[in-house]
LOGUTI-184086 format. One record per residue (C-alpha): residue in three letters; x, z, y. Coordinates in Angstrom, 3 decimals. Layout:
ATOM residuo     east       up    north
ATOM     ALA        X        Z        Y
...
//
This chain:
ATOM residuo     east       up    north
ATOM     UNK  103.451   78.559  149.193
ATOM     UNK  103.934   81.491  151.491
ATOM     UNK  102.755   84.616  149.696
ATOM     UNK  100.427   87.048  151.564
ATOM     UNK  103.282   89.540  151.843
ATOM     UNK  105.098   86.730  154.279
ATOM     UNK  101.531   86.460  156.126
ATOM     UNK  100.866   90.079  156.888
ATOM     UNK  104.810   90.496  157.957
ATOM     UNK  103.966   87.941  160.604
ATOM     UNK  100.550   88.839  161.623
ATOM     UNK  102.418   93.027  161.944
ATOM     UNK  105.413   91.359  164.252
ATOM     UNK  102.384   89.586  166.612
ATOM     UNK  100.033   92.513  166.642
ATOM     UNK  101.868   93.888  169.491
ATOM     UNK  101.823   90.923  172.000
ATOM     UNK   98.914   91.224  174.754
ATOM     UNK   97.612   87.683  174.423
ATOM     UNK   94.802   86.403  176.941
ATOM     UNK   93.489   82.643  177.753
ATOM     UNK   96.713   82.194  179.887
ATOM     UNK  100.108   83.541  180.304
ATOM     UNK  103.128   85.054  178.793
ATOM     UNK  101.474   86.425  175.500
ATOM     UNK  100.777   82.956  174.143
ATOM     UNK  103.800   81.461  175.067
ATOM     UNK  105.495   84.572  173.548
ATOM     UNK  103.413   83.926  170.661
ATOM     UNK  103.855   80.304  170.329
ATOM     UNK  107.547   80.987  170.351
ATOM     UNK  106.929   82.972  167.495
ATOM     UNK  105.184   80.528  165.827
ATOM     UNK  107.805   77.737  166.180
ATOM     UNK  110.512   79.314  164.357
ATOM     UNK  108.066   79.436  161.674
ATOM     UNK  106.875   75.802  162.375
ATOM     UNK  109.827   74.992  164.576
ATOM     UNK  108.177   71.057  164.932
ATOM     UNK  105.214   72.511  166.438
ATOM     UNK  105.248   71.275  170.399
ATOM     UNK  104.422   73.377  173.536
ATOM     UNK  102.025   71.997  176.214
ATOM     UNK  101.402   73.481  179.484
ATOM     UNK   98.412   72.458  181.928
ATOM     UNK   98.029   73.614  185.405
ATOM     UNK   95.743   75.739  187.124
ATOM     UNK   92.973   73.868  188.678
ATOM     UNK   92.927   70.595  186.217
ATOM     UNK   89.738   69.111  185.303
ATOM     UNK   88.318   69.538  181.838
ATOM     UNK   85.539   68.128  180.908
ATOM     UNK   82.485   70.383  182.525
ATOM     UNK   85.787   72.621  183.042
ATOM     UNK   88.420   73.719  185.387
ATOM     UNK   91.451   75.885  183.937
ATOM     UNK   91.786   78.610  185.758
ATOM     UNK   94.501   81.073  187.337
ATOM     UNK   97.324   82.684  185.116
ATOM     UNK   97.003   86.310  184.438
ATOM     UNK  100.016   88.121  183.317
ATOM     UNK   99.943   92.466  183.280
ATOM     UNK  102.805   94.772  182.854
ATOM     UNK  100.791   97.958  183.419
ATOM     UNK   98.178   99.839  183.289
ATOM     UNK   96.811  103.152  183.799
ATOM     UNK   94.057  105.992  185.013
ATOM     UNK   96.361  109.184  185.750
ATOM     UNK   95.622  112.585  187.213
ATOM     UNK   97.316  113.334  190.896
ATOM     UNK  100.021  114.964  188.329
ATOM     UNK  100.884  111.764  186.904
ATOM     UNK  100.102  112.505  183.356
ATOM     UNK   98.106  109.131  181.720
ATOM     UNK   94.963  109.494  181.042
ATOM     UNK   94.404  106.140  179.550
ATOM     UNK   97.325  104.361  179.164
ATOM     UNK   97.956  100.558  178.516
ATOM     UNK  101.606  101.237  176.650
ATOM     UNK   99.346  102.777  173.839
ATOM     UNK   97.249   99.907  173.633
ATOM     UNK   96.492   96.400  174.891
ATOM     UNK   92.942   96.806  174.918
ATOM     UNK   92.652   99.627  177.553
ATOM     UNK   92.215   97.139  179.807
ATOM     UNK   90.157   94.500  180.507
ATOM     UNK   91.139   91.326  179.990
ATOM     UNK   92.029   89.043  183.723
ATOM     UNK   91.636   92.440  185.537
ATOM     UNK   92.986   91.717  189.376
ATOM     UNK   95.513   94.023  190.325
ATOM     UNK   94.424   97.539  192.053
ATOM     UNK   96.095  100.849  192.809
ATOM     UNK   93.927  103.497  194.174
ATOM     UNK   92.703  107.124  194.284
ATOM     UNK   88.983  107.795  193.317
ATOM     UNK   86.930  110.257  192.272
ATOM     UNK   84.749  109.866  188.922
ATOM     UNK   81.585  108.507  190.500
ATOM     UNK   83.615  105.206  192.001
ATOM     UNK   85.826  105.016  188.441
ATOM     UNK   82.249  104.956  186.344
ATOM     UNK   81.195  101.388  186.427
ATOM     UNK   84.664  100.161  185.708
ATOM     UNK   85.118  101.994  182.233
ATOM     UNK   83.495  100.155  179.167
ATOM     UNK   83.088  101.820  175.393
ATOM     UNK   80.531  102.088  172.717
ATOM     UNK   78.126  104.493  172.079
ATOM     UNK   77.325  103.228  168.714
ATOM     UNK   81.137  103.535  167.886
ATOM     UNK   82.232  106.136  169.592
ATOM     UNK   86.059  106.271  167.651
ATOM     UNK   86.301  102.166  169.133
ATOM     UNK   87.697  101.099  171.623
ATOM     UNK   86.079   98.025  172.915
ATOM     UNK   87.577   94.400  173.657
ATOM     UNK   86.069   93.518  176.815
ATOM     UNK   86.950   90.491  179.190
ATOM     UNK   86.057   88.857  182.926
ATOM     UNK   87.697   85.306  182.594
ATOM     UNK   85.781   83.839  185.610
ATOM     UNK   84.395   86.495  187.453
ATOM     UNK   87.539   88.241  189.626
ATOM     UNK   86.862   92.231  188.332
ATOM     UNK   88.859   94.657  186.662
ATOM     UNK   88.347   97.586  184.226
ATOM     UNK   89.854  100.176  181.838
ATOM     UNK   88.188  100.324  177.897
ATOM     UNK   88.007  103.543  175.456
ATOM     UNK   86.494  105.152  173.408
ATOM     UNK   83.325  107.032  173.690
ATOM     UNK   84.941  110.429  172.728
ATOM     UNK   87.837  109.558  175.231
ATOM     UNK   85.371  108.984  177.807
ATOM     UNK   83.263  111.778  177.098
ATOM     UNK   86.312  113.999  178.032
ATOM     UNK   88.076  112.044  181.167
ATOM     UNK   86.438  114.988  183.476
ATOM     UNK   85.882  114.629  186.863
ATOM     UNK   88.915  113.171  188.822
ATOM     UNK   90.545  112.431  191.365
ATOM     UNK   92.616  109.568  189.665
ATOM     UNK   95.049  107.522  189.830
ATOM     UNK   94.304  104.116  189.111
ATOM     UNK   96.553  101.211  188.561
ATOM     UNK   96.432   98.254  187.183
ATOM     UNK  100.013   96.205  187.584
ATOM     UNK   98.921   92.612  186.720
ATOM     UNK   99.381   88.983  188.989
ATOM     UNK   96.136   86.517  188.235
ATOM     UNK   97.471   83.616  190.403
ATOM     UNK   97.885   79.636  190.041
ATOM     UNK  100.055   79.207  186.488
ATOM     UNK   99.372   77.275  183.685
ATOM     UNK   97.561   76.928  180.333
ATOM     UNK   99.737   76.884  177.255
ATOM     UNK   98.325   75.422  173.711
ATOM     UNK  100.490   73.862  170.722
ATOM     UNK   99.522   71.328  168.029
ATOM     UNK  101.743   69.136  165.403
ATOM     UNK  100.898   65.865  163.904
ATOM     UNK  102.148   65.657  160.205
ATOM     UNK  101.945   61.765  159.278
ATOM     UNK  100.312   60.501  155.943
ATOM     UNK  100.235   57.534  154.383
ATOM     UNK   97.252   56.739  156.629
ATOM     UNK   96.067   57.347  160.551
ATOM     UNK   92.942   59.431  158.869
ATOM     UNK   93.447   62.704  160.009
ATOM     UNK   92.379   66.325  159.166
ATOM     UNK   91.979   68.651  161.741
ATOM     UNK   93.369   72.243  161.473
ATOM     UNK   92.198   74.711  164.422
ATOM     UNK   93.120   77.663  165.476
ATOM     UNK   93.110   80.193  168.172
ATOM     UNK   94.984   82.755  170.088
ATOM     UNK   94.217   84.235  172.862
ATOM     UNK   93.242   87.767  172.042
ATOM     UNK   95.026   90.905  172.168
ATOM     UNK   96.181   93.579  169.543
ATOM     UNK   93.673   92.518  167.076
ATOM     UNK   94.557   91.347  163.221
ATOM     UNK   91.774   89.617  161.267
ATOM     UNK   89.980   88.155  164.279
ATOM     UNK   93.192   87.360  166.353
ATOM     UNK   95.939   86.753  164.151
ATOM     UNK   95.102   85.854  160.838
ATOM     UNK   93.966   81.969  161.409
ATOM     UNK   97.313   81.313  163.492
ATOM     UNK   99.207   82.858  160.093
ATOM     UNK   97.403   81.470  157.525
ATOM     UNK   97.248   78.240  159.707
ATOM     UNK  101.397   77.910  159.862
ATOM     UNK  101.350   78.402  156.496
ATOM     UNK   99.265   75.559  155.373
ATOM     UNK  101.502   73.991  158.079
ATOM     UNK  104.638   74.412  156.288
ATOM     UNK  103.078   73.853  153.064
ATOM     UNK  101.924   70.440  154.147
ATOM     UNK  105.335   69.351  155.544
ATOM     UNK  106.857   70.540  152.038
ATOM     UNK  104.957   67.706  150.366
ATOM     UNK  106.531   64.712  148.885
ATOM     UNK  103.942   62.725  150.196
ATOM     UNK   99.821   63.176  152.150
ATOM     UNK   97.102   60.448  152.239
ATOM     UNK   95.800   61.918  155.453
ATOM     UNK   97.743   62.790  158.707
ATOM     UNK   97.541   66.768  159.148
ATOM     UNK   96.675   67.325  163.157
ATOM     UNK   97.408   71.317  163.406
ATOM     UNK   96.239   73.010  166.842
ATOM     UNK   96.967   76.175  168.226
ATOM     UNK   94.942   76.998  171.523
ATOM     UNK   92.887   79.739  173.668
ATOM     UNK   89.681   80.051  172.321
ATOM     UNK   86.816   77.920  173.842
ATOM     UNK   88.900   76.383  177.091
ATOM     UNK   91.599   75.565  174.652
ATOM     UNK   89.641   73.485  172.855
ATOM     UNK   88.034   71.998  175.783
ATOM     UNK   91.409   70.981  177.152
ATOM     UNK   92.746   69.240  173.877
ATOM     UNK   89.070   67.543  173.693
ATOM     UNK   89.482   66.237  177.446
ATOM     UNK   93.026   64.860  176.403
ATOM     UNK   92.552   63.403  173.142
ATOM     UNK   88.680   62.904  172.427
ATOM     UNK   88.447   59.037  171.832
ATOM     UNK   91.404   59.516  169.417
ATOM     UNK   89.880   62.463  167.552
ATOM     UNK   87.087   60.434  167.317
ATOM     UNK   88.267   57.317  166.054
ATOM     UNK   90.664   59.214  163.314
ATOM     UNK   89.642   62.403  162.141
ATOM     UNK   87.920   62.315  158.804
ATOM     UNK   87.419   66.035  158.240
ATOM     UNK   88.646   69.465  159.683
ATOM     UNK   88.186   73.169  159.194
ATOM     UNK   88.286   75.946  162.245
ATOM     UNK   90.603   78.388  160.852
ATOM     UNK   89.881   82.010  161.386
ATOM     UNK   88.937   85.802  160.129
ATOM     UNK   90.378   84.624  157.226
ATOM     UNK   92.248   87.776  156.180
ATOM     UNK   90.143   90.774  154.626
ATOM     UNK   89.065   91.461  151.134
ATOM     UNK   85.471   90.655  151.663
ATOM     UNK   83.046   87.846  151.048
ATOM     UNK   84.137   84.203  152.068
ATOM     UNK   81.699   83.174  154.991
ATOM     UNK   80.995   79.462  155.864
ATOM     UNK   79.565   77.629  158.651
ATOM     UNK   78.555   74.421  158.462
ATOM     UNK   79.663   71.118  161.040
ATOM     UNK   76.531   70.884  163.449
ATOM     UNK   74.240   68.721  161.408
ATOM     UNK   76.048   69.776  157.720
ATOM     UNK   76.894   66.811  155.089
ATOM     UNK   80.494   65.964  156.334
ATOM     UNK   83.178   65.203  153.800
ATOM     UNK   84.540   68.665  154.997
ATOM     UNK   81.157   70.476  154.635
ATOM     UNK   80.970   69.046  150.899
ATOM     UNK   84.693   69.865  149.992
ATOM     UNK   84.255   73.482  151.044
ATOM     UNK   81.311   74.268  149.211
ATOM     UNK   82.557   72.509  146.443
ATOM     UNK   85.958   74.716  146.863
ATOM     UNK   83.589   78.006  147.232
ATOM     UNK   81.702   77.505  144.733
ATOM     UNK   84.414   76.849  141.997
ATOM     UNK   86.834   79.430  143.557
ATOM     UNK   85.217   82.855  144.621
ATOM     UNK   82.602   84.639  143.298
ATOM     UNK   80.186   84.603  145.900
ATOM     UNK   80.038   83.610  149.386
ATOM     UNK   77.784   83.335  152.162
ATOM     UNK   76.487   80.480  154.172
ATOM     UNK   75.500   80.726  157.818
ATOM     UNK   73.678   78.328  160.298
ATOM     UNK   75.264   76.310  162.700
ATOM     UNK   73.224   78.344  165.109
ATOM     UNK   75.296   81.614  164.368
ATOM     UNK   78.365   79.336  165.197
ATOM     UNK   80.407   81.499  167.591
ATOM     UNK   84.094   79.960  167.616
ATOM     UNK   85.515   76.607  168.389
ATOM     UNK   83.633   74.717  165.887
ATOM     UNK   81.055   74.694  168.967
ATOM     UNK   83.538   72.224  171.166
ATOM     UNK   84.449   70.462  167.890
ATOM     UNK   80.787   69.574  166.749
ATOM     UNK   79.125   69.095  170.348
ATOM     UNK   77.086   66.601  170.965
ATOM     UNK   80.063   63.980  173.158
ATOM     UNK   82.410   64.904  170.807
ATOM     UNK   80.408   65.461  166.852
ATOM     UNK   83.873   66.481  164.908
ATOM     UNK   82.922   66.800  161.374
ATOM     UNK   84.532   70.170  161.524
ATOM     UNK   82.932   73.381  159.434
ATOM     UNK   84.830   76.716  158.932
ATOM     UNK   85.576   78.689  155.880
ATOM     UNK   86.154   81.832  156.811
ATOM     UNK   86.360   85.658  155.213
ATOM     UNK   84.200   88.166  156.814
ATOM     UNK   82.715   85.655  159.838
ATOM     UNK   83.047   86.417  163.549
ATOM     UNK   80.321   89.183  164.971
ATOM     UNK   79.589   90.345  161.395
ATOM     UNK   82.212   93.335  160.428
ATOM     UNK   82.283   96.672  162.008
ATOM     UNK   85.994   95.902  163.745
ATOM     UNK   84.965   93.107  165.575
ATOM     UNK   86.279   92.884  169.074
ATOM     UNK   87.431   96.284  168.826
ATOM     UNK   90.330   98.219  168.465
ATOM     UNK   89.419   98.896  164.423
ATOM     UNK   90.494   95.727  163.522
ATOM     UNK   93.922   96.780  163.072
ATOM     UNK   96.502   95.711  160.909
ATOM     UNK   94.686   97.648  157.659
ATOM     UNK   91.963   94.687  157.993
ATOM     UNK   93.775   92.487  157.021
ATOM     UNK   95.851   92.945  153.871
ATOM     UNK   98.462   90.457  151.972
ATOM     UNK   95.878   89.633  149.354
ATOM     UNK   93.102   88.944  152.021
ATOM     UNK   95.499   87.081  153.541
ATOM     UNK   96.491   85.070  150.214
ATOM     UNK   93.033   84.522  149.335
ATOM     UNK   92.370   82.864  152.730
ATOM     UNK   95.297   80.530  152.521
ATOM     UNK   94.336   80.041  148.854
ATOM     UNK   90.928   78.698  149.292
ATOM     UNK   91.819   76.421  152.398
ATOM     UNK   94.570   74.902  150.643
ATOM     UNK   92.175   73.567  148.151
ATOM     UNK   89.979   72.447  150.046
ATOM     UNK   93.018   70.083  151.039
ATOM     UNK   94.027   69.260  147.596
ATOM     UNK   90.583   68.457  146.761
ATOM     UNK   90.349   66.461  149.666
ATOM     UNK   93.898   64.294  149.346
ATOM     UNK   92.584   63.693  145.598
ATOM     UNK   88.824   62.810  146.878
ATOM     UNK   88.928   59.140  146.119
ATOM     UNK   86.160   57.140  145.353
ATOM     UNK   86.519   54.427  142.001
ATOM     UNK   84.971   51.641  140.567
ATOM     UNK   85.282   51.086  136.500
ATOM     UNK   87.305   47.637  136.275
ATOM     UNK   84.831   46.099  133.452
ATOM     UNK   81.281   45.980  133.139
ATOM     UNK   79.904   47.492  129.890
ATOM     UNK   81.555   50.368  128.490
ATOM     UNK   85.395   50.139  127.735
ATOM     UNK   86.738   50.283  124.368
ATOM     UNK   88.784   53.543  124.623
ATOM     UNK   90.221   54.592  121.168
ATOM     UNK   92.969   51.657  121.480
ATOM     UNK   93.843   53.329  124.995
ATOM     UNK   94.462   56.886  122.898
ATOM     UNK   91.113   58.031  125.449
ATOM     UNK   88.730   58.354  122.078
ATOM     UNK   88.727   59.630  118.593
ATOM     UNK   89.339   56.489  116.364
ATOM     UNK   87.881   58.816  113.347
ATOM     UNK   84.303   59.126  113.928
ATOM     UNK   83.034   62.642  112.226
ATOM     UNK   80.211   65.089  113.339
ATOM     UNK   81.434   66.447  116.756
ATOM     UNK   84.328   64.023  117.341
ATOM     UNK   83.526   62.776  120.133
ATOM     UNK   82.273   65.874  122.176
ATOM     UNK   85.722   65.957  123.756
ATOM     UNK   85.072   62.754  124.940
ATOM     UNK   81.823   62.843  126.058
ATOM     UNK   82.886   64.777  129.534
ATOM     UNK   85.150   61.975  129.928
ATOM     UNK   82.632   59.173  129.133
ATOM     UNK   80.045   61.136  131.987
ATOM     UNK   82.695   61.058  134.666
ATOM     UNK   83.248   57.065  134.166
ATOM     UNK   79.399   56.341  134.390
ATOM     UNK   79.632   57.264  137.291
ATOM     UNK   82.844   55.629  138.643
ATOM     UNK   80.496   52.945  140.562
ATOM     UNK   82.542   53.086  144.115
ATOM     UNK   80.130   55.400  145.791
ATOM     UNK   80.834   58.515  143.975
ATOM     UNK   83.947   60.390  145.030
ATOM     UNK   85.999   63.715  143.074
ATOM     UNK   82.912   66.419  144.867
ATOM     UNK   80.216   64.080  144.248
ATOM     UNK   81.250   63.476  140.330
ATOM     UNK   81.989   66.479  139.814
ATOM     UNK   78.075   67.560  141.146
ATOM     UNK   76.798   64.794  138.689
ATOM     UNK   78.316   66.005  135.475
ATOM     UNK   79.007   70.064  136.342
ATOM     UNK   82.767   69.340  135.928
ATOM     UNK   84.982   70.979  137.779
ATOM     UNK   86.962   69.164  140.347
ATOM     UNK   90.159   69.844  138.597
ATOM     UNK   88.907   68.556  135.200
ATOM     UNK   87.495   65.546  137.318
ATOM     UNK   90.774   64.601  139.242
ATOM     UNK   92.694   65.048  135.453
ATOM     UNK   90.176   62.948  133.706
ATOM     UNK   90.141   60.381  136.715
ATOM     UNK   94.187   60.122  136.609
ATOM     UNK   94.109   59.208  133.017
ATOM     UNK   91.312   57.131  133.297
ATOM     UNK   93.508   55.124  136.120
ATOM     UNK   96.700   55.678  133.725
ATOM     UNK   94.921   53.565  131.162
ATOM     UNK   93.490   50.234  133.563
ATOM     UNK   89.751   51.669  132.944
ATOM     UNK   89.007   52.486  136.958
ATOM     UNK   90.849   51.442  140.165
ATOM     UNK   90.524   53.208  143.199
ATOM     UNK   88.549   51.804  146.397
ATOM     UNK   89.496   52.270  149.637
//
């Protein structure tokens, strides 16, 4: 596995890139991402196209960006950060006085050392962001202000990778970029999500098919629905949206849109045997692409596992969630805890015991042939799982039966198969 040092390296080499729905950034940043993941594929989708209850719209690209006095000293200056402007702002390059500059500046009040992350995908606008205390002080004007972008017909870019298993049930991986120079909400789920990528394809062998996607948030989605939707439908088994999955704090989870998917079970199952505490949300605090995923035409049964979830930590869609956010072990512990939520799921089979009435075990080495007070404690455990092994209980659901852990459960099962006790059903 990658280590969280490796992770934090790449997310500190992306930070930099000004990434929006469309344009250079992603493709800069999908570039990136292939020489860490060099089979992931490159799609491009014009202006204009159809998707869904969609269209894709123009391609916005920016080089520049400023509010100067008439002495050309910056003001506010894009080269010191990404987020100064807002995100599709047209073009402009004028002279105006503080009254006509007001309603294009954006900051908070209620963080007044933040600056904000502020877009207009639809709505042809522009804008500068700052902080409050940077506002506060911009005086009076005249200014100049430019804005050097192009927002004209182009294309939408988005990745994915198929990894093939030993069957066409697939897992869905998701992920997103299409943010700017932020680290836990931007670029930790495309980090942690190569990872698991490269981890996967290191594997000797998979039951399922690994189907990794990297696309813009919310139109992304929508475009990769519109293309593949009856396949996704027909194949994918379980799936995770992966993303703010690089702080220290609390894991977060939301659930798929009406909860009790193999993928909702395996991640509580993981959470609950792997952190100390976490927190569950409603589907109706769902914010991220786990609302295309689950919708109603489409009903994915995709959950995420998160760290600190979307719209609950201070950085959020600001310019605090810098690179300190997110920290190698954050990072580690992400990748960690989705990682076994795959291993639990490749080993969640469901068996049948081969005999009716309980198997003889001591001559298969599985009990104590010396019966004494205690001796067969040790076997007990083992005795629970196999009542159970009926063909409708899987790894998560014996392990909630007998408060085993998975692990034990999967070791027990393997030795229990070993000896000609269970078989496996498909």
């Amino acid at each position: 596995m990658d280590t969280g040092a490796d992770l934090h390296r790449w997310a500190t080499e992306l930070f930099p890139i000004c990434r929006s729905l469309t344009g250079d950034g992603v493709r800069t940043t999908l570039a990136y991402l292939q020489t860490l993941l060099p089979s992931l594929e490159v799609h491009e989708v014009p202006s204009g196209t159809r998707a869904l209850d969609w269209t894709i719209p123009d391609e916005w690209n920016i080089r520049d960006a400023y509010i100067a006095d008439l002495d050309g000293r910056r003001l506010v200056d894009f080269r010191e950060s990404n987020l100064h402007v807002v995100g599709y702002s047209e073009p402009v390059d004028q002279v105006m006085g503080r009254d006509e500059l007001e309603p294009h500046l954006h900051s908070l009040a209620e963080q007044p050392d933040a600056i904000p992350y502020v877009t207009s995908y639809y709505k042809r606008t522009w804008g500068f962001c700052l902080t409050q205390k940077h506002r506060e002080q911009l005086g009076s004007g005249p200014f100049q202000v430019r804005i050097d972008s192009t927002l004209a017909p182009g294309s939408l870019t988005y990745a994915d990778v198929v990894i093939p298993g030993e069957t066409e049930d697939e897992v869905l991986l998701s992920t997103y970029m299409c943010h700017p120079s932020m680290a836990n909400n931007e670029l930790s789920g495309p980090v942690v999500t190569v990872a698991l990528g490269r981890w996967l394809a290191s594997l000797p062998t998979r039951r399922y098919t690994y189907r990794l996607v990297f696309a813009p948030e919310t139109i992304g989605a929508i475009v990769y629905l519109s293309r593949h939707l009856d396949h996704l439908r027909q194949r994918v088994r379980a799936g995770w949206v992966v993303t703010c999955i690089g702080d220290d704090r609390a894991f977060s989870y939301v659930p798929s849109r009406l909860g009790g998917t193999l993928a909702d079970r395996v991640s509580r199952c993981v959470l609950d045997e792997s952190v100390p505490a976490w927190v569950e949300y409603s589907f109706l605090e769902r914010g991220s692409d786990e609302r295309q995923w689950c919708s109603p035409g489409a009903d994915l049964p995709v959950c995420s596992v998160m760290r600190s979830k979307y719209g609950t930590f201070p950085e959020y869609h600001t310019s605090l969630d810098g690179l300190d956010v997110v920290t190698p072990a954050g990072l580690q512990g992400g990748l960690d805890v989705i990682r076994r939520c795959i291993e639990l799921l490749e080993s969640n089979r469901r068996w049948r015991a081969v005999l009716p009435g309980e198997p003889q075990l001591g001559p298969r080495g599985l009990y104590p042939t010396t019966s004494y007070k205690g001796s067969a404690t040790d076997a007990r455990v083992m005795m629970n799982v196999l009542a159970y092994c009926d063909g409708d209980h899987d790894v998560e659901r014996l392990a909630e039966r007998t408060g085993v852990p998975t692990s034990a459960v999967v070791e027990i099962l393997d030795r229990l198969a070993a000896s000609g006790v269970i078989r496996a059903v498909d």
